[in-house]
N, C-alpha and C positions, 0 to 999 in steps of 0.2 A: 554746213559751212555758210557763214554770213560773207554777204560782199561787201567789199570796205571800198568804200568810197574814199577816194582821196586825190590831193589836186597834180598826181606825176601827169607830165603831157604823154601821147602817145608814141611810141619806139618810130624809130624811121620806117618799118617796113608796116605797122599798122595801115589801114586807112584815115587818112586824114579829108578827104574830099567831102563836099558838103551831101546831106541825108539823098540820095536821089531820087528815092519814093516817097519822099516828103509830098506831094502834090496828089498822088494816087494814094495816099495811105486811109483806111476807113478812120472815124475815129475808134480810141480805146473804149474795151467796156467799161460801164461805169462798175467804181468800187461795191462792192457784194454784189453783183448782177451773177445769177445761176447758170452757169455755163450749160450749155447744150452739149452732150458728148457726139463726140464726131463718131462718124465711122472709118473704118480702117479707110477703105476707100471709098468716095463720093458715088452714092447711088446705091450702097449695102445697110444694111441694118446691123447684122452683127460681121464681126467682133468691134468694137469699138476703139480705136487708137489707143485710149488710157489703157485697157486691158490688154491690150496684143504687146504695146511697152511694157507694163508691168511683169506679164508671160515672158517674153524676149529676156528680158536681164536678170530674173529671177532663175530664168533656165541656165542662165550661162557665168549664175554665181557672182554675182553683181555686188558689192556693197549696200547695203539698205541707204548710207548715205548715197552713195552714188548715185541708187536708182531715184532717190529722192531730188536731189540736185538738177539731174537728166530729165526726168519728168517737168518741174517747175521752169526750166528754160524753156520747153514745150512750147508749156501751156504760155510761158509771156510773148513767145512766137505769134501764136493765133491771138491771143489778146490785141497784141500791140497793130493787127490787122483785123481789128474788130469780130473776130471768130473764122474769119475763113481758113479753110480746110487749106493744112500746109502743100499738096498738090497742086493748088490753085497760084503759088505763090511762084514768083521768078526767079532766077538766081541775082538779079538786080535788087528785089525786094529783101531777097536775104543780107546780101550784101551790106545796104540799107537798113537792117535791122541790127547790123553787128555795129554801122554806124553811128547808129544813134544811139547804142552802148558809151562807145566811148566818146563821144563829142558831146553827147549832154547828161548822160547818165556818170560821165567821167570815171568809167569801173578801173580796176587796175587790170594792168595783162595776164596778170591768172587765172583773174575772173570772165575777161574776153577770151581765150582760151578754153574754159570750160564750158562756155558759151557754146560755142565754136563745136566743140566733140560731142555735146550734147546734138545738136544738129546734124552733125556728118552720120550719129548716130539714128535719126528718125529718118533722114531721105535714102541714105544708105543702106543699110539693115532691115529699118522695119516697114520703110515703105517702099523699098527697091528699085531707088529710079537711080536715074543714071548717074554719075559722079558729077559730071558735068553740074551742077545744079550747086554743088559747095565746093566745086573746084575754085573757085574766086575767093573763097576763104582763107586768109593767111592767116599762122597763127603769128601772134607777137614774143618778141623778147625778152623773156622773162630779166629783170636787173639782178644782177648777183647782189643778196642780203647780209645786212651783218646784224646778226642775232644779238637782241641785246642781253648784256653780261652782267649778271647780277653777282655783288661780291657776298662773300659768307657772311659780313655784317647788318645785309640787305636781305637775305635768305633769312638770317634769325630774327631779324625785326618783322619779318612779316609771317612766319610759324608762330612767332609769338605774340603776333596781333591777334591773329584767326582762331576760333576755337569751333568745340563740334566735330561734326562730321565733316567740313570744311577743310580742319582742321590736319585729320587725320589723314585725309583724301592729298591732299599737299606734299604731308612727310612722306607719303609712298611714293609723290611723283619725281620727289628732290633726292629721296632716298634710292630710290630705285631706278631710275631714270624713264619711269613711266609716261606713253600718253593718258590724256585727261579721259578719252575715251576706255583707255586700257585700265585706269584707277577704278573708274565705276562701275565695271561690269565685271569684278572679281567676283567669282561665287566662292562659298564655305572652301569647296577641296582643293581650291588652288594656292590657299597659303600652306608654305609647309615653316609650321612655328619654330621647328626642332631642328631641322636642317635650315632655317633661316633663307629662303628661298621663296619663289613666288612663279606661280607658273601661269603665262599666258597665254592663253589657246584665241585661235581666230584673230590676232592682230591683224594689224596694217597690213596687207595685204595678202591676209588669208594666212599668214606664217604663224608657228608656235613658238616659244622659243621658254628657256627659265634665266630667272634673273633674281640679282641680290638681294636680301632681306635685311635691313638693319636691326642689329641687335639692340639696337635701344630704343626701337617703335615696337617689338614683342610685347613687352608688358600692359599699352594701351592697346594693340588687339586681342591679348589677351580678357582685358577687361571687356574691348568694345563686344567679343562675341560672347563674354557675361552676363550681358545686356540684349543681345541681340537673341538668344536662346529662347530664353522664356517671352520674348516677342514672337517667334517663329511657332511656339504652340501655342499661342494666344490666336492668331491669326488661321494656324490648322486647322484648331476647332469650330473655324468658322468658315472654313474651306477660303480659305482668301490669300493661298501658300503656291498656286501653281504659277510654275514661270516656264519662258518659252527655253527651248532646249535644241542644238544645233543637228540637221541634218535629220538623220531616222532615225534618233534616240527613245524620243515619244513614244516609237511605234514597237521600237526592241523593247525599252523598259518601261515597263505600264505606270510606275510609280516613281518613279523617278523625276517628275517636276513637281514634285511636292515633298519630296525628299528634303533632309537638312544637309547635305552635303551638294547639293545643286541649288543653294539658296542663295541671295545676293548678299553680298558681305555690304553694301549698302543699297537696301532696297527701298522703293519709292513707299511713298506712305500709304499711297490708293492703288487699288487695281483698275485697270483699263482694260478696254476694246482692243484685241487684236487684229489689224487692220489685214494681214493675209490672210486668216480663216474666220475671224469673227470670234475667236475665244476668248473668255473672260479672262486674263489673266496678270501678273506683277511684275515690273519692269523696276532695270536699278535706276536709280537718283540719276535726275536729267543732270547733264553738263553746267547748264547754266546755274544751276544753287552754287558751284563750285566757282564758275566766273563772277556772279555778281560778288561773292563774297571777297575774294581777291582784289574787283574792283572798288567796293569801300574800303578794303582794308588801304588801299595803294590813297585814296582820296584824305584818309585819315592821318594816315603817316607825313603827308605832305612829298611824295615821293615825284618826282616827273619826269622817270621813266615810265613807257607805256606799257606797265608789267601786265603780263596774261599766266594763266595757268602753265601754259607751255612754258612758258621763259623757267621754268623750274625744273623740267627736263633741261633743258638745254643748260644750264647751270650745274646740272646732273654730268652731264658731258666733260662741261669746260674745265670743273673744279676735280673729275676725276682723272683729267687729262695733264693736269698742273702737278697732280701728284704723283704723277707718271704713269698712270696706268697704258698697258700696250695698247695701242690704235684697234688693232684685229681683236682683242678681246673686249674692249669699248664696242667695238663693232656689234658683236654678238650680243652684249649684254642691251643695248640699245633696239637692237633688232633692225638694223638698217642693212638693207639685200646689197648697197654698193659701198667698198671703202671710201669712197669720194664725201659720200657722206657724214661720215665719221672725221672723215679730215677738214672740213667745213670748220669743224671749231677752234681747229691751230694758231685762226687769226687773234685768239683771244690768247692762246699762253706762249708767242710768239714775244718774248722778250725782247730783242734786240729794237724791235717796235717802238717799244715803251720806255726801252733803260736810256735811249738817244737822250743826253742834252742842248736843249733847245741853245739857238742861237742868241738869245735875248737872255738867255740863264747865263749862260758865260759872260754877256756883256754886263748886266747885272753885279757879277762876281769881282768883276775887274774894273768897274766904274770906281773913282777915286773918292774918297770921303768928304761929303760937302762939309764940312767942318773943318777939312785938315786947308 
């Protein structure tokens, strides 16, 4: 998750007071300077802090984003205090650190926030000192958002901009009300063509759930896994076919991530370094081919909303909600664990909203004929 910088001020209960470690702070490292890895604690050799966090959240099933996200605040911890070891650090300096998130880095509050649990999680957890130490942390007030609402004339201008794998990866999301991460990482046996359905396993937060299949996207996956077949043994014969595979599967099925029913329904073009074990192996198509392509498509249209991949789920939502579909079964097909969430989108097929006549329309109406 990128952080968005943008100019909201900060909520009342944030901190607003000036950086107060400003005067004690080392400087930053310089950009590519080799970090030294820490040790867990000051004066040990092993295990090293990056490893006993990576240990710690990987044991207790952590999101790869997560752990990813969590790590990288770490490390701009010790960075932003020129490498010293976070024990070394005040609860003024932390304080101090969150500061200067939001008063010059001007992050938004979700992104101070994750800040924030990234931290409660390293003094907390893995280096076990006392609360006291990010007890001074508030988190901020998240603004209640209103999702932008793309109309069906705006959905098929822009399906029908995009082509590709782009392409395809879009109509699943709009059609089915997928995340972007949920679109890329379909393998071969979770579409089911025939029953028109699509099954996602390990979602957002760890849930499974099945969900719709449009009957007029069948015949392009049909074709796409046409094409993608005879790719799949071009790549086998060249052992270039193993993908990673969830849990202890590896271990129960010895063949199984080279299998064509555990293959990416869009998989990356190169194989990579597996960064938990070091194994060679093939990853789906990164998120970003999907966003940049959306964001020329939106550049090209002359569009000015600030459309993302997401806004097509959500579109998913609003336009199935307009049609009446029931809330609780939006619910599930969405995969959202609280109805609260679900109803988030009412603000958008909330007519009475909309159908109001403005006061200047009536005036308008009733203004007398400059002619007469």
């Amino acid at each position: 998750m990128r952080q968005r910088r943008d100019a909201r001020t900060p909520p009342n209960d944030a901190p607003t007071t000036a950086i107060v470690t400003e005067p004690t702070r080392r400087p930053p490292l310089p950009p590519g300077t080799k970090r030294t890895p820490l040790p867990l604690t000051p004066g040990t050799a092993t295990p090293t802090l990056h490893e006993h966090a990576l240990g710690f959240m990987r044991g207790r099933r952590y999101s790869p984003r997560t752990i990813e996200q969590y790590v990288s605040w770490m490390r701009r911890l010790i960075d932003h205090y020129g490498g010293r070891h976070p024990v070394e650090l005040t609860p003024q300096e932390l304080e101090g650190f969150i500061n200067y998130l939001v008063i010059r880095e001007k992050v938004s509050p979700s992104t101070q926030n994750q800040a924030i649990a990234g931290l409660v999680l390293l003094y907390r957890d893995l280096l076990g000192l006392p609360y006291e130490r990010v007890a001074t942390l508030r988190l901020a007030r998240i603004p209640e958002r209103i999702h932008v609402v793309l109309t069906p004339a705006e959905v098929h201008a822009i399906l029908h901009a995009l082509d590709g794998i782009p392409r395809l990866i879009c109509k699943l999301m709009y059609g089915s009300g997928l995340r972007i991460g949920e679109a890329i990482s379909l393998r071969v046996k979770d579409v089911e063509l025939d029953r028109h359905e699509l099954c996602i396993f390990d979602g957002k937060g760890r849930k499974n759930r099945t969900t719709i299949l449009p009957r007029v996207i069948v015949p392009e996956l049909r074709e796409h896994l046409g094409r993608l077949k005879p790719y799949f043994e071009r790549e086998r014969a060249r052992k270039r076919t193993r993908v990673p595979l969830p849990d202890a599967l590896a271990r129960k099925y010895l063949h199984a991530a080279t299998e064509w029913p555990w293959f990416w329904m869009f998989p990356s073009a190169n194989v990579c370094i597996d960064s938990v074990d070091g194994v060679c192996r093939r990853f789906h198509l990164h998120e970003s081919v999907v966003q940049k392509a959306v964001a020329a498509v939106r550049t090209r249209l002359g569009m000015t909303k600030p459309i993302r991949p997401h806004d097509l789920r959500h579109a998913f939502a609003t336009h199935s909600m307009r049609a009446g579909v029931d809330p609780r079964t939006l619910q599930k097909l969405m995969g959202h664990a609280d109805l609260k969430t679900t109803l988030m989108y009412l603000h958008a097929c909330d007519r009475a909203e909309t159908d109001i006549a403005s006061p200047l329309d009536r005036l308008s109406d009733q203004a007398p004929d400059p002619g007469s």
